[in-house]
Each structure stands twice: as C-alpha cells, then as structure tokens.
ZALO-431533 format. One record per residue (C-alpha): residue in one letter; x, y, z. Coordinates in nm, 3 decimals, decimal comma, padded with zeros to 5 digits, m for minus. Layout:
ZALO-431533
+-------+---------+---------+---------+
: setor :       X :       Y :       Z :
+-------+---------+---------+---------+
:     A :       X :       Y :       Z :
...
+-------+---------+---------+---------+
END
This chain:
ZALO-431533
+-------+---------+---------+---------+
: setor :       X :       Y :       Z :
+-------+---------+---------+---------+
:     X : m18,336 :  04,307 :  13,847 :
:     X : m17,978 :  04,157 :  13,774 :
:     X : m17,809 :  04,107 :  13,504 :
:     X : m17,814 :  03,744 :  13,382 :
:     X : m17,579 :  03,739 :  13,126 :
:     X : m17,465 :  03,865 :  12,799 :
:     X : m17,394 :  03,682 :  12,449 :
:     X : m17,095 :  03,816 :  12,226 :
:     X : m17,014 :  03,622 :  11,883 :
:     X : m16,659 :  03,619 :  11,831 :
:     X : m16,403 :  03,458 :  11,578 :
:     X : m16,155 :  03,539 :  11,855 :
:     X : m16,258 :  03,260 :  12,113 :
:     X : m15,937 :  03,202 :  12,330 :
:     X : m15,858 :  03,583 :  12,300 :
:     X : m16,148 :  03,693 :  12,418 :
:     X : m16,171 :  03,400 :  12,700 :
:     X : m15,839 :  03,548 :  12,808 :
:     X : m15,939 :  03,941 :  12,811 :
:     X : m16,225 :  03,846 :  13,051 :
:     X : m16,063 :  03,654 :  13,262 :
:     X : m15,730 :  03,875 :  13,349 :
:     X : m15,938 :  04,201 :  13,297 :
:     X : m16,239 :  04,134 :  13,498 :
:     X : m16,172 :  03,816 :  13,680 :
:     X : m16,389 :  03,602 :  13,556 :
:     X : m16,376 :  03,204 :  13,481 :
:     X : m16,512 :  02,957 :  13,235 :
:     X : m16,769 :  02,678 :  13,382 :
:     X : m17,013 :  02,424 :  13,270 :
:     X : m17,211 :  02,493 :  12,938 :
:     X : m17,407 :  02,259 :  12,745 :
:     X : m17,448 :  02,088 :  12,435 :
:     X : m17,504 :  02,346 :  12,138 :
:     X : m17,500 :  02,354 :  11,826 :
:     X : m17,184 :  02,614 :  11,793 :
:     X : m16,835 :  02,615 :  11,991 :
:     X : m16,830 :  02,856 :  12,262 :
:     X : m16,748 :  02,897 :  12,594 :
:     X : m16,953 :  03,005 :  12,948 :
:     X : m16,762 :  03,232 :  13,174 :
:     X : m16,892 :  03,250 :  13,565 :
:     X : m16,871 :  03,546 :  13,779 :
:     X : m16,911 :  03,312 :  14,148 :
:     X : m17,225 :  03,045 :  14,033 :
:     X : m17,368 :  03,278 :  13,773 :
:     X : m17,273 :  03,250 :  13,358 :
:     X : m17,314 :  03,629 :  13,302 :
:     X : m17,109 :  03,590 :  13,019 :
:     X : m17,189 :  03,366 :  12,674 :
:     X : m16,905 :  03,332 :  12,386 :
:     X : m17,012 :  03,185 :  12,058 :
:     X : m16,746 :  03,088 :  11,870 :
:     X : m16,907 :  03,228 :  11,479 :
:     X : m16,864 :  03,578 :  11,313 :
:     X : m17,029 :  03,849 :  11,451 :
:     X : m17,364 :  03,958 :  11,289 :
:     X : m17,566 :  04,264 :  11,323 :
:     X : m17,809 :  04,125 :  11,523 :
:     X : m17,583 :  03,916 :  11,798 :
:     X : m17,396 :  04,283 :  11,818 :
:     X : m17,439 :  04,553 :  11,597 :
:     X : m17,724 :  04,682 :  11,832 :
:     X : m17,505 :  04,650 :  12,180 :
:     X : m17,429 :  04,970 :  12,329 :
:     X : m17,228 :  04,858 :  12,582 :
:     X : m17,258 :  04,548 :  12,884 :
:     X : m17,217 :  04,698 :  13,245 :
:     X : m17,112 :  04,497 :  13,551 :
:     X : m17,102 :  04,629 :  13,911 :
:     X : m16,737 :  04,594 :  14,020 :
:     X : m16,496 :  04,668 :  14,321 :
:     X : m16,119 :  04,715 :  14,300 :
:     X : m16,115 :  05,053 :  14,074 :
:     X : m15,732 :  05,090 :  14,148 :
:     X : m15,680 :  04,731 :  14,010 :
:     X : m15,882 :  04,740 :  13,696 :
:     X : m15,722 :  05,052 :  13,541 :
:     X : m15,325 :  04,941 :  13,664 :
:     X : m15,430 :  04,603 :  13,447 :
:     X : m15,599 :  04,813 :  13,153 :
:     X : m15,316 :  05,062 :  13,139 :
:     X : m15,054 :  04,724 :  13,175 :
:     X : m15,231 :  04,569 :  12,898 :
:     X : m15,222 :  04,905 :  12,661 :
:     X : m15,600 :  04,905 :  12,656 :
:     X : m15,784 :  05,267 :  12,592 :
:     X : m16,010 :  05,391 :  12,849 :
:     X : m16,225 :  05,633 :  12,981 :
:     X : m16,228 :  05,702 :  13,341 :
:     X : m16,476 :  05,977 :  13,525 :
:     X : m16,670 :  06,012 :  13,815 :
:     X : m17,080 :  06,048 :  13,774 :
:     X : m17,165 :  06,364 :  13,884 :
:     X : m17,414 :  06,386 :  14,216 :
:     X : m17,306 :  06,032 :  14,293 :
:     X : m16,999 :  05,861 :  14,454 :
:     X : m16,968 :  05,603 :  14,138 :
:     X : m16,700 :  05,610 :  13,913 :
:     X : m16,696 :  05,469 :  13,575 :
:     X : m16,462 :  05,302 :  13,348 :
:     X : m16,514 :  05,248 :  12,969 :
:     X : m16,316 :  05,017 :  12,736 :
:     X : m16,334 :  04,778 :  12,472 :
:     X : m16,324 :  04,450 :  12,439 :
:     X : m16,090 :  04,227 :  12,172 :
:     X : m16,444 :  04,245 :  11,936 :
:     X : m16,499 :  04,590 :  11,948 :
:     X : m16,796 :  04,588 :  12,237 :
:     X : m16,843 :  04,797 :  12,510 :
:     X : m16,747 :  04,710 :  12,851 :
:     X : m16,885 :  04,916 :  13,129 :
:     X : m16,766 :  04,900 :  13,490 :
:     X : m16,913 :  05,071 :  13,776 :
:     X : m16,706 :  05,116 :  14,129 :
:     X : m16,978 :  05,249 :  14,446 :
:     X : m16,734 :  05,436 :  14,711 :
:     X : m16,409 :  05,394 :  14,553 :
:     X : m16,250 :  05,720 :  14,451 :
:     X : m16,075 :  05,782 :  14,127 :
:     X : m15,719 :  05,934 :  14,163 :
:     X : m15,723 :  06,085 :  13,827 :
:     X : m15,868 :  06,354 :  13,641 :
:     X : m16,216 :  06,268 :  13,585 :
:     X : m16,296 :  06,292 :  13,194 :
:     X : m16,578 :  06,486 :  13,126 :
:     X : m16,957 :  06,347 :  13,050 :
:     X : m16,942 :  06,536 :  12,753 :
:     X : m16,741 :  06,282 :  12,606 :
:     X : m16,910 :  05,995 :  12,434 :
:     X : m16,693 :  05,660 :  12,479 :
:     X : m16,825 :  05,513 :  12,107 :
:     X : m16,702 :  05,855 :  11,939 :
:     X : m16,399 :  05,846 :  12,140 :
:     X : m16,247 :  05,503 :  12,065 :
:     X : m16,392 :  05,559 :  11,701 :
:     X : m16,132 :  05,843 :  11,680 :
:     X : m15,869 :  05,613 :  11,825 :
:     X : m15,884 :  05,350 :  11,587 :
:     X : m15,921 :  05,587 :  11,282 :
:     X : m15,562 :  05,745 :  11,408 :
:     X : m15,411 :  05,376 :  11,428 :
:     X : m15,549 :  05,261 :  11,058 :
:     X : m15,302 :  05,188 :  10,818 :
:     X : m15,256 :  05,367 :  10,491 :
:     X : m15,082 :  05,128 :  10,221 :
:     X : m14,903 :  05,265 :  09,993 :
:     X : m14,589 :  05,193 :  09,742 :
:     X : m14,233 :  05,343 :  09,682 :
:     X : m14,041 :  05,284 :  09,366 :
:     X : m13,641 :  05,313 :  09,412 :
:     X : m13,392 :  05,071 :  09,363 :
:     X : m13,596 :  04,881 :  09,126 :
:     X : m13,824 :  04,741 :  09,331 :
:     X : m14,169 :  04,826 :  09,435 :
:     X : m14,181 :  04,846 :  09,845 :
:     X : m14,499 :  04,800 :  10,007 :
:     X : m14,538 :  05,043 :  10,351 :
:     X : m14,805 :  05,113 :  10,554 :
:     X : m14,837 :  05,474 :  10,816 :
:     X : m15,045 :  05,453 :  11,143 :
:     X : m15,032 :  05,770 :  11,411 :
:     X : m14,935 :  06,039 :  11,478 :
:     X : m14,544 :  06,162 :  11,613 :
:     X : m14,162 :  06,135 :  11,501 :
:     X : m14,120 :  05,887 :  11,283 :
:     X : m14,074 :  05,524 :  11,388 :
:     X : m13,944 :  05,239 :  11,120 :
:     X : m13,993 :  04,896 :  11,203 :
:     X : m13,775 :  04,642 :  11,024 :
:     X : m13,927 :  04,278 :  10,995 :
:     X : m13,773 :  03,958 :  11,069 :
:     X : m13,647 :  03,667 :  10,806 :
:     X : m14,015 :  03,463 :  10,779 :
:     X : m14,216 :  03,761 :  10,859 :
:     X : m14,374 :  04,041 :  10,661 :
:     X : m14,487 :  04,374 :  10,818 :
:     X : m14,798 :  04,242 :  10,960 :
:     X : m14,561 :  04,071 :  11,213 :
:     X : m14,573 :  04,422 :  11,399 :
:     X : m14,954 :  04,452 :  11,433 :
:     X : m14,998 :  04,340 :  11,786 :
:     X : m14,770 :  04,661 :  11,905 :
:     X : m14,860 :  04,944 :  11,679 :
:     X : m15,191 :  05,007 :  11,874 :
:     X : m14,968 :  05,142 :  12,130 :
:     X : m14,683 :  05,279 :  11,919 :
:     X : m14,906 :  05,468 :  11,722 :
:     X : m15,055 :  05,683 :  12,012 :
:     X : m14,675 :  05,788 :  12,033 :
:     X : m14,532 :  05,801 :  11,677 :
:     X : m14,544 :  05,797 :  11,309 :
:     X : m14,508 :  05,415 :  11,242 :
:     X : m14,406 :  05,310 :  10,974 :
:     X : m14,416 :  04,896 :  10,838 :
:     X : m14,304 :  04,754 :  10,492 :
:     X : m14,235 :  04,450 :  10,330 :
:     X : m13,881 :  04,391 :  10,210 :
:     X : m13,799 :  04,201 :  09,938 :
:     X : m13,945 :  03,913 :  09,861 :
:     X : m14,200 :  03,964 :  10,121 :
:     X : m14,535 :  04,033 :  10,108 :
:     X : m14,669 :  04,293 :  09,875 :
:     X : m14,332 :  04,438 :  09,765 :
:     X : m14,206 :  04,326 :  09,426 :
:     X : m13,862 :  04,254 :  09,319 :
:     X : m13,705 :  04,085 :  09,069 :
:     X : m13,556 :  03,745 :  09,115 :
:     X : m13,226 :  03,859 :  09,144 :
:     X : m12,986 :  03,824 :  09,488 :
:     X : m12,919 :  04,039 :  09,681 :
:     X : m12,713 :  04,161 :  10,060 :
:     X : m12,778 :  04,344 :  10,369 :
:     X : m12,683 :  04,606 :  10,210 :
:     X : m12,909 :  04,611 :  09,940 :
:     X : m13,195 :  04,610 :  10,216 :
:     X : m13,028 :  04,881 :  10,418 :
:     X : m13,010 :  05,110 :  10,088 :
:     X : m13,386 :  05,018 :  10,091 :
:     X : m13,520 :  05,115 :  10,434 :
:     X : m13,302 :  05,451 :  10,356 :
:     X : m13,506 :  05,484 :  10,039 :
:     X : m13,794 :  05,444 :  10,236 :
:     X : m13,651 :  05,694 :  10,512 :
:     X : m13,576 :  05,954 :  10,306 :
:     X : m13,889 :  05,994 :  10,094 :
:     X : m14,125 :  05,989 :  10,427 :
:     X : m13,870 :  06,305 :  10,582 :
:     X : m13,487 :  06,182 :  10,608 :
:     X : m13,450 :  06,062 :  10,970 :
:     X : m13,616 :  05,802 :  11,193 :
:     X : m13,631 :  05,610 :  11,516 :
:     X : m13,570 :  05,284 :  11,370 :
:     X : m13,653 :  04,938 :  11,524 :
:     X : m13,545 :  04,596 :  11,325 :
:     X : m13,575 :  04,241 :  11,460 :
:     X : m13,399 :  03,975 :  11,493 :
:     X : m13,353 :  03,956 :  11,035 :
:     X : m13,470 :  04,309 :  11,083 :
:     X : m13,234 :  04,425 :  11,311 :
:     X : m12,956 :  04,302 :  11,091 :
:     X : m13,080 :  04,492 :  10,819 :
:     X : m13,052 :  04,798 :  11,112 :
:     X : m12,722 :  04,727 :  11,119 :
:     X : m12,621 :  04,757 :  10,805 :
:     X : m12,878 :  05,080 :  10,772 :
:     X : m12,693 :  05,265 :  11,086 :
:     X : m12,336 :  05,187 :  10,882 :
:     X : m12,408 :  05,282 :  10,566 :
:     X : m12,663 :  05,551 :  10,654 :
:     X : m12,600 :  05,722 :  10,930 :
:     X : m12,785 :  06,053 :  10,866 :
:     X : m13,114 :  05,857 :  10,832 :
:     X : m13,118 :  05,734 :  11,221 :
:     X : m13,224 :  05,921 :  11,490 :
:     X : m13,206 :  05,632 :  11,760 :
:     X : m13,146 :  05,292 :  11,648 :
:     X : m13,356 :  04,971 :  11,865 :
:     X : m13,247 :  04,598 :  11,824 :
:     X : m13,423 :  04,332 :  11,960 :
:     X : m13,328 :  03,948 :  11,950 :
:     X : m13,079 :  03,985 :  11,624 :
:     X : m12,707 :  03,866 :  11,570 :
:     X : m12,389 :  03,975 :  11,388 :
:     X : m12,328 :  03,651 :  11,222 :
:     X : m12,633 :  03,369 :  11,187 :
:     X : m12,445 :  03,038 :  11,234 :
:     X : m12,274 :  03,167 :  11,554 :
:     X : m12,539 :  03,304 :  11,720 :
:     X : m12,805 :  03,097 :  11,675 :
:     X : m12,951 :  02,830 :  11,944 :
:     X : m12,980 :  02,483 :  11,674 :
:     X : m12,893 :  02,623 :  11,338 :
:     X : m12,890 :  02,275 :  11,222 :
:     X : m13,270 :  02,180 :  11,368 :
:     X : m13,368 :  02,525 :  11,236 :
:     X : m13,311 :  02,487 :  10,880 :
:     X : m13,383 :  02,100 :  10,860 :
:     X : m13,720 :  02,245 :  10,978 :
:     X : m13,723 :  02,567 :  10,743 :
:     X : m13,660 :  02,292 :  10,444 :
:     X : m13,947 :  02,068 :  10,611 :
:     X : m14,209 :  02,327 :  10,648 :
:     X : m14,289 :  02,384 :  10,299 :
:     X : m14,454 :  02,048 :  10,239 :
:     X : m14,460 :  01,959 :  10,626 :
:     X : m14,717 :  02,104 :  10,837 :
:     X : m14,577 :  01,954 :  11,168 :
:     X : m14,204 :  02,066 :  11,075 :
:     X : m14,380 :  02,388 :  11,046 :
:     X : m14,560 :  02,451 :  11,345 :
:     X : m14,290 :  02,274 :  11,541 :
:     X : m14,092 :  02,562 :  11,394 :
:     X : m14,312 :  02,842 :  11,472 :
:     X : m14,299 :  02,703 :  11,821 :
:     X : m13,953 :  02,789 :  11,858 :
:     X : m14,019 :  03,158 :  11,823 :
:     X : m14,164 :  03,142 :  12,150 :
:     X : m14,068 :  03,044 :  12,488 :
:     X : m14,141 :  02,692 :  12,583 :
:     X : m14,384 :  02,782 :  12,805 :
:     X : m14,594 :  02,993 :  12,589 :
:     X : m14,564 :  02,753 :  12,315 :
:     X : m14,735 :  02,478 :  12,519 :
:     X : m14,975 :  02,678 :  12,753 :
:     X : m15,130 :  02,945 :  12,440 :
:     X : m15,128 :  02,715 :  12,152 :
:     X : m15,358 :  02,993 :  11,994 :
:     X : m15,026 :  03,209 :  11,976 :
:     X : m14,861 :  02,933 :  11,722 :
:     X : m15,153 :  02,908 :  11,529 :
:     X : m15,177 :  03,325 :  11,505 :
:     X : m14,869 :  03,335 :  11,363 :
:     X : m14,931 :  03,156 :  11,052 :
:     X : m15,063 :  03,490 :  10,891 :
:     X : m14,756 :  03,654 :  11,055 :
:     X : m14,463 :  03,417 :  10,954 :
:     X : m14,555 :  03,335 :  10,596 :
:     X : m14,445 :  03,024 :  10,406 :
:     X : m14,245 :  03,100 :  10,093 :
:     X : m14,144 :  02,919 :  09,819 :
:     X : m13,829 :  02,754 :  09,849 :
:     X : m13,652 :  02,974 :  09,575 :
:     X : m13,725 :  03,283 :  09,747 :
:     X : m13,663 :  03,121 :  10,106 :
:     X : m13,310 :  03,047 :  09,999 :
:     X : m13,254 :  03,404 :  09,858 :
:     X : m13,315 :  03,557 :  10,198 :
:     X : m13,110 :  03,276 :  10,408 :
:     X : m12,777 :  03,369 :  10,175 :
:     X : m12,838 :  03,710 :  10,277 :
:     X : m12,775 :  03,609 :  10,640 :
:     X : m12,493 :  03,350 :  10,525 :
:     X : m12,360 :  03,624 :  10,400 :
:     X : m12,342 :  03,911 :  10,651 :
:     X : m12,071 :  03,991 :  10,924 :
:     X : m12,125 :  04,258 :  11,147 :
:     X : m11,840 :  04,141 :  11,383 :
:     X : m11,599 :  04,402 :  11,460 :
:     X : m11,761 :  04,680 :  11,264 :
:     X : m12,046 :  04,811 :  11,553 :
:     X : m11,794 :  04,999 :  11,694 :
:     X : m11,885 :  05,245 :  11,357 :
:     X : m12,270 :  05,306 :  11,484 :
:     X : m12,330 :  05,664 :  11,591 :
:     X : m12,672 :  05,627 :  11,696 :
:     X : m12,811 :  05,634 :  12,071 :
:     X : m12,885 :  05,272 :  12,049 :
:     X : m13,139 :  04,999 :  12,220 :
:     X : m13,017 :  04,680 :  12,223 :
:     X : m13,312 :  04,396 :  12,325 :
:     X : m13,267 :  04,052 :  12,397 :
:     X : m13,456 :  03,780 :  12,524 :
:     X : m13,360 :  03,486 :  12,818 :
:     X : m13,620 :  03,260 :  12,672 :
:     X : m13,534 :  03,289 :  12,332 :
:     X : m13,488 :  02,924 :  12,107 :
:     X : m13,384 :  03,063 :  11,790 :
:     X : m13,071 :  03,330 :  11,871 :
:     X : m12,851 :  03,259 :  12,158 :
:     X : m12,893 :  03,558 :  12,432 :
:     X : m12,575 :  03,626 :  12,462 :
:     X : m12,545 :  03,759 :  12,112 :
:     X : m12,727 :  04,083 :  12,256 :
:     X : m12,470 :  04,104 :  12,482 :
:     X : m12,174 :  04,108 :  12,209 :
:     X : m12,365 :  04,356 :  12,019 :
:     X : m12,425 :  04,606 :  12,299 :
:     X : m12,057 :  04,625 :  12,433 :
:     X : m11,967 :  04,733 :  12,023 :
:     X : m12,194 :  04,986 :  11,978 :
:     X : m12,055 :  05,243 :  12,202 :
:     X : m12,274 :  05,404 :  12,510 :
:     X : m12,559 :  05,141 :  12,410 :
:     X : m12,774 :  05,058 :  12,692 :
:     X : m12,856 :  04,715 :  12,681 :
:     X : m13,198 :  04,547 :  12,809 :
:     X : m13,346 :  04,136 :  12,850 :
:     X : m13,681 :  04,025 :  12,861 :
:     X : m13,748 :  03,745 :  13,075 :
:     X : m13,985 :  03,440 :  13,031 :
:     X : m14,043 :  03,549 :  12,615 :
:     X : m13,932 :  03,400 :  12,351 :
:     X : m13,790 :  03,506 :  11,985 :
:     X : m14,096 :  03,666 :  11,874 :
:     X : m14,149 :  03,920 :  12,124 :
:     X : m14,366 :  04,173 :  11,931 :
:     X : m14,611 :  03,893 :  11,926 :
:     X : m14,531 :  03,716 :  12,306 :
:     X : m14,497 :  04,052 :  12,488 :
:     X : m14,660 :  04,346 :  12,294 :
:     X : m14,677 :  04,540 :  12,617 :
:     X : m14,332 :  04,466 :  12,752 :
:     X : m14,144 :  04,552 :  12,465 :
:     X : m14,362 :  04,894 :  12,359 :
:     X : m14,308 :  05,017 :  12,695 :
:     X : m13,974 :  04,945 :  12,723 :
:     X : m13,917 :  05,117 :  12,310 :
:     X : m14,127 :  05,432 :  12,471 :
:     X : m13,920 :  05,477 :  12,764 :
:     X : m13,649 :  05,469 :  12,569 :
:     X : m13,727 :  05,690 :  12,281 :
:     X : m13,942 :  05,934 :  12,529 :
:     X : m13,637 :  05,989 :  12,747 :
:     X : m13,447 :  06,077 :  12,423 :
:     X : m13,710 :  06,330 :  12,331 :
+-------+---------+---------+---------+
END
C-alpha cells in the first residue's frame, strides 16, 4: 500500500504552499472544480498532498497524528529546516538503518520523514521522546505573557516570550509590537524577549499630548528597569531611533545595542520622503495609496513575487488616525542624532539593508562610523521590513552577534 495523499485545512494557503514546496520539494498541479479554494501539490504524477483553503476543524485535523513520506537527501532536509529556524527531532530507529525526522508544519501538523541508508551525523534523540509533547513544550516557552507598566503617565503594553538575558525590541513608526512575531520563535529559544507598544500604538495608552525621542527613550528605560535594569536592545528603523536616544540618555540600561534600517535625521535619509508621506496622508481613506505603501517596505522583488507578504502586514503596520499619525511623524521631524553617536558606549550592531525603499542604505553606514568600534552589517535582496522579509537572516545574524558577546 502507498500513500495517496493527505488533506490539511488551512487559513494559511500560500504559506503553507510555500513550506511544502522548499521543505520537501514538492509542486502544485492540476486540481478540479470544488466547492472551496485550495491547492493540489504533486510529488512526480501523484497529488499526495490536498490544501483546502477554510479553518481547520476537528475532524479535517484534530485526529492527525502525523503524515509520513519516504524521503532521500537526509543531509538536505535538516540544513533547510535548521536554515528556516524550524524545530525538529532527529534519531535513528533502533534495529534498523532508517532515520527519522519530525517537524511541524505552518498549521501545527505533523510531518514525518523517513531516510533508508542515509546516516545521521548527529546525536540521535532518544525514542523516549514523544515529538507532540516535545514541540508542545516549545511553543508553551515562546507564548507571550501581556502585561502593563505604569510610569511616565502612560500605560505601556509588553509582552515576555523565552527564556535567557533579556532582549528589548523597539518597533518601527506604523508598526506595533506584533511587527516582531515572525522572529521571536527563534529569539526566544535564546533570550528573554521582550515587545511593547509605544505610545500611541497598540494597547498602550497615553494621553493626547506630544511628545520626543526622548520621551520614548525614558520609556523603554522604564520598561528596562522594572523587568531587571539592563538589556540587549534591538530598535528598527522608528525603533532604532528611539535606541538612539535610549543608549544617550541611558546608558546603564544597555548591554549591547542592535540597529537595523534606521536614520539620524528622517528627511535626509530617507529614499522619497515626498512619495512617502503623500502616501502616509493617502492611506487613511485610500486603500491603493496604502498597499502601494506597504509595498515599499519590501524589496521590489518580494513585493511583486509574495503578494501574501503585503497583505500580512496589514495586522502588522496598523492604520492610525490622522491625529495620532502626525504626533509620531513630528517626533521624527524633530530628532537629530547627527554628530552625537560618537556618545554611545554600547558594543553596537548596526543593520542595513541594499534593497531597502524607504531609508537610503547609506544612512547605516554614517551611523556605524559614529558609534565607535561598531561593526557594521547589510542584508542583500530585503527590503525595509526585514523582521518580516528575512526572519531567519536577521535572527541569525542578532544571535551571532549577541552569542559572541556572551
């Protein structure tokens, strides 16, 4: 008997589409008229693989233990799972020359792969191990914890996932903290994370009152100081000018200091201020202006081959109403940073990116030769966003940084 094929109901059609087909090499092919979107993906001339595009239910899934394929290339498989941060388990069978390989897929299933005559240059883990209670325990170490700080007036919405030092991430301009949920899977395995929403951002109340950089630096120290008085800190592009200002004005707080795709003074360093905030203004009441501007936080071919991308960052770049949009863009009018780097302490990270249509690259660059004894790193073919673009990329770059500082 062989298998035939296997049907998975997923609200994640293109990402799970993509998973199969870089993980395990397989391709989509004819399917017929139904009822429900999906997709058919071949292995050869045979659809072992059926995608309905619907939420899961208990009985499409809930009773799946796991789907296993006979497969060659062991070597290959786990360099692309480990590439692509995915958990697995690895051991050989005892009594038998097979080796096999656990993981899961983007809906939480079971994929089992089984390698005949291929050895396994690893330490085998042990059959006592049950995958489903093993990735259980993974997740439960990466789920958030929200919670709220009072200080300064405001009410700051953070969320904790891991376990390690401490790592603060810093959001950009039209994000909120769930802008960082494509790399804290890995982080977490690593470190302490730490996400919140400054103000005027998500869950975190303020009142309607300006405020500076350094108001938002006094902030994330808050923040800092009540979860153990020293980080790794990470901002972004808006973020990482609020890092900035942090590593100035609170020195003691930072234990190494990461900044990826920011600037030291907005107008100068960005691409097309004046397309950028004729499509900010648009966006609000101008769904094209608005995903023609999320498209620019990518690079142009990511923007045009994984449309899916754009439309995933609606729930990570939130609209905002024009008031508060304009509170947050004379923070940025506002701050200089010019001349004053030369003041950061910290063992610093500085990230840019080749590809990127919103800040020029070379603004990196100026940064990095201020802050003195940074080391300075680009990412090629990714655009602005590259927590979302290149998860993997930029958490293994942050972990080889902060790891070698450990």
């Amino acid at each position: 008997m062989e298998l035939d094929h296997f049907n998975i109901r997923t609200q994640k059609l293109a990402e799970t589409v993509r998973f199969y087909e870089f993980i395990l090499g397989l391709h989509s092919g004819v399917r017929p008229q139904q009822p429900l979107n999906g997709n058919w993906m071949y292995n050869g001339h045979q659809a072992v693989l059926h995608l309905l595009e619907s939420p899961s239910t208990a009985e499409a899934t809930g009773p799946l233990d796991h789907v296993a394929f006979a497969c060659r290339g062991l070597a290959e498989l786990l360099k692309r799972l480990d590439a692509s941060a995915i958990p697995r388990i690895a051991r050989v069978i005892p009594g038998t020359s097979m080796v096999q390989v656990q993981f899961l897929d983007p809906n939480g299933v079971m994929v089992e792969a089984n390698f005949s005559d291929e050895p396994l240059h690893e330490p085998s883990t042990s059959m006592a191990v049950d995958g489903h209670t093993y990735f259980s325990s993974l997740r439960q170490k990466t789920q958030p914890h929200t919670r709220t700080l009072e200080a300064n007036g405001i009410q700051t919405a953070y969320e904790i996932c891991g376990q390690g030092p401490l790592l603060v991430l810093i959001h950009g301009a039209e994000a909120d903290r769930k802008s960082f949920a494509s790399v804290l899977p890995e982080l977490s395995k690593h470190f302490s994370c730490v996400t919140y929403d400054q103000r005027d951002t998500g869950e975190t109340r303020n009142p309607p009152v300006d405020y500076t950089a350094a108001d938002l630096a006094d902030d994330a120290a808050s923040l800092i100081n009540a979860l153990g008085g020293k980080a790794h800190v990470w901002g972004s592009s808006f973020g990482g000018m609020v890092a900035q200002e942090l590593a100035l004005r609170h020195p003691e707080c930072i234990d190494s200091l990461i900044l990826s795709v920011t600037f030291q003074n907005r107008i100068k360093a960005m691409v097309e201020p004046e397309l950028f905030m004729a499509l900010r203004d648009r966006q609000e009441h101008d769904p094209g202006a608005r995903m023609e501007l999320l498209s620019r936080f990518f690079s142009p071919e990511t923007a045009l081959e994984r449309p899916e991308l754009i439309q995933g960052a609606l729930s990570a770049f939130m609209g905002r109403p024009h008031e508060i949009q304009m509170r947050r863009s004379r923070v940025t009018a506002q701050f200089e940073s010019e001349g004053r780097l030369s003041g950061i302490r910290a063992r610093t990270l500085v990230i840019g990116s080749l590809s990127d249509r919103v800040i020029d690259p070379l603004a990196s660059l100026r940064i990095a030769k201020e802050i003195r004894g940074s080391t300075l790193t680009y990412l090629n073919g990714v655009g602005h966003a590259i927590a979302i673009e290149a998860p993997q990329r930029v958490t293994r770059i942050i972990r080889e940084f902060l790891s070698t500082h450990e």
